[in-house]
C-alpha positions as a Markdown table, in Angstrom:
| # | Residue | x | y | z |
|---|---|---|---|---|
| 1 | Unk | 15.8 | 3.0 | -12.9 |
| 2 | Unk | 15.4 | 5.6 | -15.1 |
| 3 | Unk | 12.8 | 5.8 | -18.1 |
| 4 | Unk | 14.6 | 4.5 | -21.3 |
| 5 | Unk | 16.9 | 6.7 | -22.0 |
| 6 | Unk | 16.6 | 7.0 | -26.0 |
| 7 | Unk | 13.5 | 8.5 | -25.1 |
| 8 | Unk | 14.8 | 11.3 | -23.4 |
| 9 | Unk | 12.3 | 12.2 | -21.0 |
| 10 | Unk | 12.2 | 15.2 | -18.4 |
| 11 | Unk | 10.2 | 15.0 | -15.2 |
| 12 | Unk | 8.2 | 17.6 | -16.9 |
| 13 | Unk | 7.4 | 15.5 | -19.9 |
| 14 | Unk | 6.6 | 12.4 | -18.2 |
| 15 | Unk | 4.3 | 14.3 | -15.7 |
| 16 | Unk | 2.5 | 15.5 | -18.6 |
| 17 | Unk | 1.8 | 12.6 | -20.6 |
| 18 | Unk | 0.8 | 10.8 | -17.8 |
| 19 | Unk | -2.3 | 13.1 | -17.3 |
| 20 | Unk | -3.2 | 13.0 | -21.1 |
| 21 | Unk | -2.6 | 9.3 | -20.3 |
| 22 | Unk | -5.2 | 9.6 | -17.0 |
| 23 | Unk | -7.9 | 11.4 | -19.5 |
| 24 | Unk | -8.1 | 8.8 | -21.9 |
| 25 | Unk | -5.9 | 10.1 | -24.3 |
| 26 | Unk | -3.9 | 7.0 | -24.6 |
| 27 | Unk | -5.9 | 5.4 | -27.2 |
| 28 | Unk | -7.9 | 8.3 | -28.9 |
| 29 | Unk | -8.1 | 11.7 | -29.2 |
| 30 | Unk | -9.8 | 13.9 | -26.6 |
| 31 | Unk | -10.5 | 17.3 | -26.8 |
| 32 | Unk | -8.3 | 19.3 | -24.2 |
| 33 | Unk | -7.4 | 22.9 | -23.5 |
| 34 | Unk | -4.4 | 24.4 | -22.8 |
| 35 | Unk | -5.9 | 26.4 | -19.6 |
| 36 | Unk | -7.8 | 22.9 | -17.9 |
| 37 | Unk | -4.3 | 20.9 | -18.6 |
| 38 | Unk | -2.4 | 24.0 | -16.8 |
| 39 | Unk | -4.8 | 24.0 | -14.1 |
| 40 | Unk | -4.1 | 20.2 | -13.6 |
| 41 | Unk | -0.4 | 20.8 | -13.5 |
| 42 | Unk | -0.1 | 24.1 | -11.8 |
| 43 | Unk | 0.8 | 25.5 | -14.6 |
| 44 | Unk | -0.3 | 29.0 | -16.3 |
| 45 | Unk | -2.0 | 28.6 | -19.8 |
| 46 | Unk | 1.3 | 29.4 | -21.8 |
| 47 | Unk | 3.3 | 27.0 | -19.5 |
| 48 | Unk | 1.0 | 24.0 | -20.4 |
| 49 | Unk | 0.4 | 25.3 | -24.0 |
| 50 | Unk | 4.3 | 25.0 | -24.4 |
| 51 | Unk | 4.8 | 21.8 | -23.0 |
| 52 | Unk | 1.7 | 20.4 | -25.8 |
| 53 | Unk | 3.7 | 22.0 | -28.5 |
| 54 | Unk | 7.0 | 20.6 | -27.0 |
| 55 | Unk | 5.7 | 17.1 | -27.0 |
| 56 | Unk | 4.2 | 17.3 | -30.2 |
| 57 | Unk | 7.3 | 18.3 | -31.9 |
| 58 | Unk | 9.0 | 15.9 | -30.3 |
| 59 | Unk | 6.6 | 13.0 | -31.6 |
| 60 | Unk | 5.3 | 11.9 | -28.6 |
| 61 | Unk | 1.6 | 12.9 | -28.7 |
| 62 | Unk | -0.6 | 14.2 | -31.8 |
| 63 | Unk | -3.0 | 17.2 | -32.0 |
| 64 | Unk | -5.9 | 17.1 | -34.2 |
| 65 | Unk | -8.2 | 20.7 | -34.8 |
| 66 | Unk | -11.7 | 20.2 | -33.0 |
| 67 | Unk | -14.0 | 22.9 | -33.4 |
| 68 | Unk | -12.4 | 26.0 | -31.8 |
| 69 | Unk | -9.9 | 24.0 | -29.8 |
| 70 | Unk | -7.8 | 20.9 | -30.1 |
| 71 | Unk | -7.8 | 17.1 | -29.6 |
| 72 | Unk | -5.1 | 15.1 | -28.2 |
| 73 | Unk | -3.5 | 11.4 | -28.5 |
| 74 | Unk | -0.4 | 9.8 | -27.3 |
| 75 | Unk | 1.7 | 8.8 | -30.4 |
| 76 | Unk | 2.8 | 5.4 | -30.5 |
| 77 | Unk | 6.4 | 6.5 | -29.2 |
| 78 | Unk | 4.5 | 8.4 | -26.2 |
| 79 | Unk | 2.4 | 5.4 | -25.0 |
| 80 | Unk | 5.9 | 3.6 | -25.3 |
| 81 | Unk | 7.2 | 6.2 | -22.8 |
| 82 | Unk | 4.2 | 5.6 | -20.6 |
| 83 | Unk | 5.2 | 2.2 | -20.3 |
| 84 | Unk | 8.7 | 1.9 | -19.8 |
| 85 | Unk | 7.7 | 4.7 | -17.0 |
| 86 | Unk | 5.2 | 2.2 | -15.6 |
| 87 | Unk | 7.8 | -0.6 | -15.7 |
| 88 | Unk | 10.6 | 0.8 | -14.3 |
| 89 | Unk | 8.3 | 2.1 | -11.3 |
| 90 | Unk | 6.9 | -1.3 | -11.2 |
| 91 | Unk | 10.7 | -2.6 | -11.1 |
| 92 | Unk | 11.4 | -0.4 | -7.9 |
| 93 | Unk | 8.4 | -1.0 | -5.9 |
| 94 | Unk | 8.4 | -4.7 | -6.2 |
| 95 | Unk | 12.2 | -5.5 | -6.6 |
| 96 | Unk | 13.1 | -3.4 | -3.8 |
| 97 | Unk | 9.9 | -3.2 | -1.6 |
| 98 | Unk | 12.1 | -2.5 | 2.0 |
| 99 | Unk | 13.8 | 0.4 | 0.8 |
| 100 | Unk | 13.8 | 3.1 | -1.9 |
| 101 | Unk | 17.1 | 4.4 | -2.9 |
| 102 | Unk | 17.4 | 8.2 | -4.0 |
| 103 | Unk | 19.5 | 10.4 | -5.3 |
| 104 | Unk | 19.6 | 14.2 | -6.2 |
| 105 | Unk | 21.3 | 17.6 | -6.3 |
| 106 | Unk | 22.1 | 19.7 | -2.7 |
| 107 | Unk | 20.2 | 23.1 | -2.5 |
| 108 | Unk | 19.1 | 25.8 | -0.2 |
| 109 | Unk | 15.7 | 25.7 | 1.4 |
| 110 | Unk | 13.2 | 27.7 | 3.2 |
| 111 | Unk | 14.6 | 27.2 | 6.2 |
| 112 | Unk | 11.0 | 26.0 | 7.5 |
| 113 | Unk | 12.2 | 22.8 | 8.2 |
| 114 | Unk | 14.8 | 23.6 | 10.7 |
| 115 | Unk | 12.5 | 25.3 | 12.7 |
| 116 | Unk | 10.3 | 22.8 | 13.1 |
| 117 | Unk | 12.6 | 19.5 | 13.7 |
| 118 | Unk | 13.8 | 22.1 | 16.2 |
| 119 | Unk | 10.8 | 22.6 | 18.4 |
| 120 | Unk | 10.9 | 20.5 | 21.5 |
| 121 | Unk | 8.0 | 18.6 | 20.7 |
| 122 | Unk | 9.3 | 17.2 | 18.2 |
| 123 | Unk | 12.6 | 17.3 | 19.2 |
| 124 | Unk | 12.0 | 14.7 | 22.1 |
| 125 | Unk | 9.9 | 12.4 | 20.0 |
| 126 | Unk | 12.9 | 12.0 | 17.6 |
| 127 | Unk | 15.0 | 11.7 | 20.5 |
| 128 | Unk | 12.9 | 8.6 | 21.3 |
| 129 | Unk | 12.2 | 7.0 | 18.4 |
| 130 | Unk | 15.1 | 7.1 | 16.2 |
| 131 | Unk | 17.5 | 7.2 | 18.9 |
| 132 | Unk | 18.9 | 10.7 | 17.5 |
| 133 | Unk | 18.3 | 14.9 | 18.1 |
| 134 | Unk | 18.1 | 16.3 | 14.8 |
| 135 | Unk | 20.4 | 19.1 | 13.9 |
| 136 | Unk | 18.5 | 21.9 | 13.8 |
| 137 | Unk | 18.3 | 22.0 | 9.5 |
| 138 | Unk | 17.3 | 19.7 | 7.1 |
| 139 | Unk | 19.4 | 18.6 | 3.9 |
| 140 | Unk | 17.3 | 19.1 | 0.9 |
| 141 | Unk | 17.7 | 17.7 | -2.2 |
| 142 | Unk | 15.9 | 17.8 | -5.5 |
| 143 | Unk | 15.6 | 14.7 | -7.6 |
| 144 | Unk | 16.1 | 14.2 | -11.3 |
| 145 | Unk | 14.8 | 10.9 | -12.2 |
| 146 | Unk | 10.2 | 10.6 | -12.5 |
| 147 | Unk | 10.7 | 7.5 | -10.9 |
| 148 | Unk | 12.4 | 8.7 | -7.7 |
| 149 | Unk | 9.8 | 11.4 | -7.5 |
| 150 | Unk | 6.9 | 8.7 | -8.0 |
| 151 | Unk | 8.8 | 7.0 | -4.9 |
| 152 | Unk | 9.3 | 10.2 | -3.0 |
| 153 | Unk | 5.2 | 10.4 | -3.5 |
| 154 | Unk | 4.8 | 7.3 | -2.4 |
| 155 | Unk | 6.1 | 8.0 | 1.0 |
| 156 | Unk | 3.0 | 9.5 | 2.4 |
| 157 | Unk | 1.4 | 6.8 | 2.1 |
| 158 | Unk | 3.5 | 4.2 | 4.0 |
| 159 | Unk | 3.5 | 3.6 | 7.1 |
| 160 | Unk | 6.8 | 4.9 | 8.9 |
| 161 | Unk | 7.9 | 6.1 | 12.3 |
| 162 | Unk | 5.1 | 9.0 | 13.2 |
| 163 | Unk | 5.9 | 11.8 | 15.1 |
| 164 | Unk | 2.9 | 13.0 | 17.0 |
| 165 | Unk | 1.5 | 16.7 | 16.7 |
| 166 | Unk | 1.7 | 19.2 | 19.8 |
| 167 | Unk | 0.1 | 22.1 | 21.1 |
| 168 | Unk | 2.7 | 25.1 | 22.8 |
| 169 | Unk | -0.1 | 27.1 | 24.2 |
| 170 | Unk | -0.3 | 29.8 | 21.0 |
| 171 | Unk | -0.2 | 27.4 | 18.4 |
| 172 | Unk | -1.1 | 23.4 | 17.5 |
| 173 | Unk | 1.2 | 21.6 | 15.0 |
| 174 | Unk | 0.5 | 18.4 | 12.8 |
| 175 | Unk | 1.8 | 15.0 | 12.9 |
| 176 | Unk | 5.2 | 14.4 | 10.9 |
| 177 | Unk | 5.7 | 10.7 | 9.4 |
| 178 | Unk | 9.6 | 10.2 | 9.2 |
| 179 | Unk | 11.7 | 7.1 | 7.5 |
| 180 | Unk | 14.7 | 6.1 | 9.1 |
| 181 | Unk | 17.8 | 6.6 | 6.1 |
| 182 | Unk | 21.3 | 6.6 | 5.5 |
| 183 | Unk | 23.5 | 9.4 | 3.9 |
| 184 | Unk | 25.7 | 7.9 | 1.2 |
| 185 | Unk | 25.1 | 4.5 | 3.1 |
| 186 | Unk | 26.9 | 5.3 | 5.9 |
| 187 | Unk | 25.3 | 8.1 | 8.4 |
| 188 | Unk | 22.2 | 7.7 | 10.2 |
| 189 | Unk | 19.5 | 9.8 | 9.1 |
| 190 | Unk | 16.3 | 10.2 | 8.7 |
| 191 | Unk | 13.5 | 11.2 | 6.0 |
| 192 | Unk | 10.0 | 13.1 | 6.6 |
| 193 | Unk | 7.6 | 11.7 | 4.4 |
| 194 | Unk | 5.3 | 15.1 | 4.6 |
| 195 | Unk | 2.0 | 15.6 | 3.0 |
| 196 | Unk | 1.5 | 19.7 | 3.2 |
| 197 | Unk | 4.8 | 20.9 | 2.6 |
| 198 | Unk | 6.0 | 24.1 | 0.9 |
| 199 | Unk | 8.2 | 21.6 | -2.1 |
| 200 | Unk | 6.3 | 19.2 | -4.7 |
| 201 | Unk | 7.5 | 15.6 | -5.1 |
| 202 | Unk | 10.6 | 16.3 | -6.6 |
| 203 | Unk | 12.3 | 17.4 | -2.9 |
| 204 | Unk | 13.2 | 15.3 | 0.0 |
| 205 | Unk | 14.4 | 16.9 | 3.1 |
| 206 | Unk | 16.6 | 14.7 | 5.1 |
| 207 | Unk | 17.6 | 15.3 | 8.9 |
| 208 | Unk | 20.4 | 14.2 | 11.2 |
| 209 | Unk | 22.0 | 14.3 | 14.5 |
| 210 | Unk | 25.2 | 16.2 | 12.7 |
| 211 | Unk | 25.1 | 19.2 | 10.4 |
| 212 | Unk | 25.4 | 17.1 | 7.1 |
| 213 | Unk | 27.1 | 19.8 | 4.9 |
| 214 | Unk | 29.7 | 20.3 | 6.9 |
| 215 | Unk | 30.0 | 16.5 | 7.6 |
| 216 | Unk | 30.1 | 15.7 | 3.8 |
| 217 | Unk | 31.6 | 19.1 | 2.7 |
| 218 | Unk | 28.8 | 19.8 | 0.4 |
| 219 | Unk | 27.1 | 22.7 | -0.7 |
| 220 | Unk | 24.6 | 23.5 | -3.4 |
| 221 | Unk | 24.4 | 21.6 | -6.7 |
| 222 | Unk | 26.7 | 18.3 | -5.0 |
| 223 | Unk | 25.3 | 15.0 | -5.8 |
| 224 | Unk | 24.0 | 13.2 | -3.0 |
| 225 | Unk | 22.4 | 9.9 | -2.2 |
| 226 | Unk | 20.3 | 8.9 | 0.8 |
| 227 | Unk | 18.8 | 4.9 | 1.5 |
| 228 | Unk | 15.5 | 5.2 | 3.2 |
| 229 | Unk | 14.4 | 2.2 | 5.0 |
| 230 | Unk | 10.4 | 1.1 | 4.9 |
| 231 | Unk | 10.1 | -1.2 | 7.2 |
């Protein structure tokens, strides 16, 4: 369920007038810098200072001179955006509540997640709890819609199928939660639902018993979608 369409919101935009939203400025201005919003957003000054000047432009917030800097407030049309946002999230966590469907673009990652679905310690645990060995290589894939990434967020807090950490001797490794899925509703898979990881909430990495590429014949910048199961 995308965010109303006339709108024409990016994940970027959304993600940004939800923290104005979050510091009050919903309903009046507050006084906000360009270098404290970027810090919020992991963003460098110009980055955030861009996206204010974006959105302003575009109608959805208004800035006001205060003092030396600038105050901020959502624009009717913005708080609108807010809550179409808000319902459509809504929507998918309560019409849906036993799965989460997503979908998103095939790309090339670190690598790091190979490597670890590979080690034996958490090889075996797979092995016994979602009845597969993972190939050793995880299918990543980067979401375009803000409320797929609010779902994709939402996965480290749910309980799934947890994968205990392990010490080798020279190292200790964490615990991995994991969501059992289907690829294109079909192939067994499975989706870790990682806290620390290298990508932000816009990436889910997806692993299987078979090389999915080569299985589906994709490579980067296919559209893919995988069902992940909460219960």
């Amino acid at each position: 369920m995308p965010v109303r369409s006339e709108v024409g919101l990016s994940p970027q935009d959304i993600t940004t007038l939800l923290e104005l939203f979050k510091s009050q400025a919903g309903y009046a201005y507050i006084p906000i810098s360009s270098s404290a919003l970027g810090h919020t957003l992991a963003l460098t000054q110009q980055a955030a200072s861009r996206r204010l000047l974006e959105l302003e432009k575009r109608g959805l917030i208004d800035r006001r001179h205060a003092g030396r800097g600038f105050s901020v407030k959502l624009t009717d049309r913005g708080l609108e955006a807010v809550h179409s946002f808000y319902g459509s999230l809504k929507g998918a966590m309560e019409g849906r509540s036993s799965e989460f469907a997503f979908g998103g673009k095939v790309f090339t990652g670190l690598g790091e997640g190979g490597y670890y679905v590979s080690l034996h310690g958490y090889a075996k645990q797979f092995l016994g709890k979602l009845g597969f060995e993972p190939f050793p290589g995880t299918l990543n894939l980067r979401l375009s819609s803000p409320v797929q990434m609010e779902q994709r967020r939402q996965l480290q807090f749910l309980k799934g199928i947890e994968i205990q950490g392990f010490e080798d001797g020279s190292r200790t490794y964490g615990p991995v939660t994991c969501f059992r899925a289907k690829l294109e509703g079909k192939h067994p898979a499975a989706v870790l639902g990682i806290e620390r990881t290298h990508y932000d909430d816009s990436v889910i990495e997806v692993i299987s018993p078979t090389n999915l590429r080569k299985t589906f014949g994709l490579k980067d910048g296919d559209d893919c979608s995988v069902t992940v199961y909460l219960g």
